[in-house]
C-alpha positions, -999 to 999 in steps of 0.1 A, spaced: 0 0 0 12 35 -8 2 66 8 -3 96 -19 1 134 -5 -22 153 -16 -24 191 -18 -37 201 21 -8 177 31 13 199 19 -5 226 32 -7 214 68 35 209 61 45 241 58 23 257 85 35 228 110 71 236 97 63 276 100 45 263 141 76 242 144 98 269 137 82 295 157 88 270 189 120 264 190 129 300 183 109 306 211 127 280 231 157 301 232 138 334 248 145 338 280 111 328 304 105 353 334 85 320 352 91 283 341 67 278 316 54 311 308 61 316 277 44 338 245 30 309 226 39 325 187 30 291 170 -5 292 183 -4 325 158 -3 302 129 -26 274 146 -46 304 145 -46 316 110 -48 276 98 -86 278 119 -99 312 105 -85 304 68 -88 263 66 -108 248 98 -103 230 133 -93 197 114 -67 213 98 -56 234 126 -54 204 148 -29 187 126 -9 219 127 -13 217 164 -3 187 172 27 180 147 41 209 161 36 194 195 58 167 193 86 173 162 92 208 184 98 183 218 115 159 195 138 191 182 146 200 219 150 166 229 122 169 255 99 145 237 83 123 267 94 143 293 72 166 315 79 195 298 63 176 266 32 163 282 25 197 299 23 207 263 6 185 248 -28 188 277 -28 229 273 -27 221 233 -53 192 238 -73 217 261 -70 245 236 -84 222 205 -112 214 223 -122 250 229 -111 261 190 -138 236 186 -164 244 198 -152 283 192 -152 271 155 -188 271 158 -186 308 170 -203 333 146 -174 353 130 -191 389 130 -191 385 171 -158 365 179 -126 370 159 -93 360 163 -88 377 193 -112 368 214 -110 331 202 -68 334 207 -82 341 245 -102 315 249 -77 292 238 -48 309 257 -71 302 290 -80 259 278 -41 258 270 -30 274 308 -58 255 324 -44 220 306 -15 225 315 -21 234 359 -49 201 356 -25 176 344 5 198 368 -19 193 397 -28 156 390 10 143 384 37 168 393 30 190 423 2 170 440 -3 196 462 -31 229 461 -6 254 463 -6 255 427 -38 268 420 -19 299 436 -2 304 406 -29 302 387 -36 345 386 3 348 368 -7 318 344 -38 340 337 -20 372 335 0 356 311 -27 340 286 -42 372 288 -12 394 271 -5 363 245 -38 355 240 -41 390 227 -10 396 211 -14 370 197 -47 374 187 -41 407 173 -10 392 154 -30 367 133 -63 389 131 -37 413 112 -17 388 91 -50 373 78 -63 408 70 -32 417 52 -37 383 30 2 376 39 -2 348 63 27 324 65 17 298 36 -14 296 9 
């Protein structure tokens, strides 16, 4: 049996490479707090939603997931499982904010709501397997400091590139 790409393969390709890239670029910032960090490739998980659908944008999603852990050689480690709840988390909110009427929720408010699933994935599975303790949830007003200035720069960053036209790949 042979598999055959077909055109949206390639087209999920080179927005997961342009997702991939943005993470480990990102990987090499300097974090204020362990594991706050700006989230760029949710920009183009963002654009591949508005201009393609969740389906799509879940492939994005999740590819860059684990070749970006696999890149930084933290694939199966925590740091890789955190990230793959608050991205899980996320793609369950983009869809059912999919189903969002346009004219009321852009990418802005939908970057928010998906900045708040990915922060709240990521303290659930924290709490549940690696600080088993309820001091956590005291961290949880920085974690939602945080995904509100990404979720809206980020927001604002992929509600401009797709109104420019010039977003990342066709």
């Amino acid at each position: 049996m042979q598999l055959h790409a077909d055109a949206s393969d390639y087209r999920i390709a080179r927005y997961a490479t342009a997702a991939i890239m943005l993470s480990v670029a990102e990987a090499a910032l300097p974090s204020p707090l362990p594991g706050v960090k700006p989230g760029l490739a949710n920009i183009v998980v963002l654009i591949v939603l508005w201009r393609h659908g969740w389906r799509d944008a879940a492939w994005v999603a999740l590819l860059r997931v684990f070749a970006s852990s696999l890149l930084l050689g933290q694939l199966l480690a925590p740091g890789f499982f955190l990230s793959l709840a608050g991205s899980l988390s996320s793609l369950l909110v983009l869809a059912l904010a999919a189903r969002l009427p346009r004219r009321v929720f852009g990418p802005v408010s939908v970057s928010l709501l998906a900045a708040y699933a990915h922060i709240a994935g990521q303290l659930v599975l924290a709490r549940l397997w690696l600080v088993p303790h309820d001091g956590l949830w005291h961290l949880a007003p920085v974690f939602g400091l945080a995904a509100l200035i990404f979720g809206c720069v980020n927001g604002l960053v992929a509600a401009r590139l797709l109104q420019s036209g010039s977003a990342i790949a066709p």
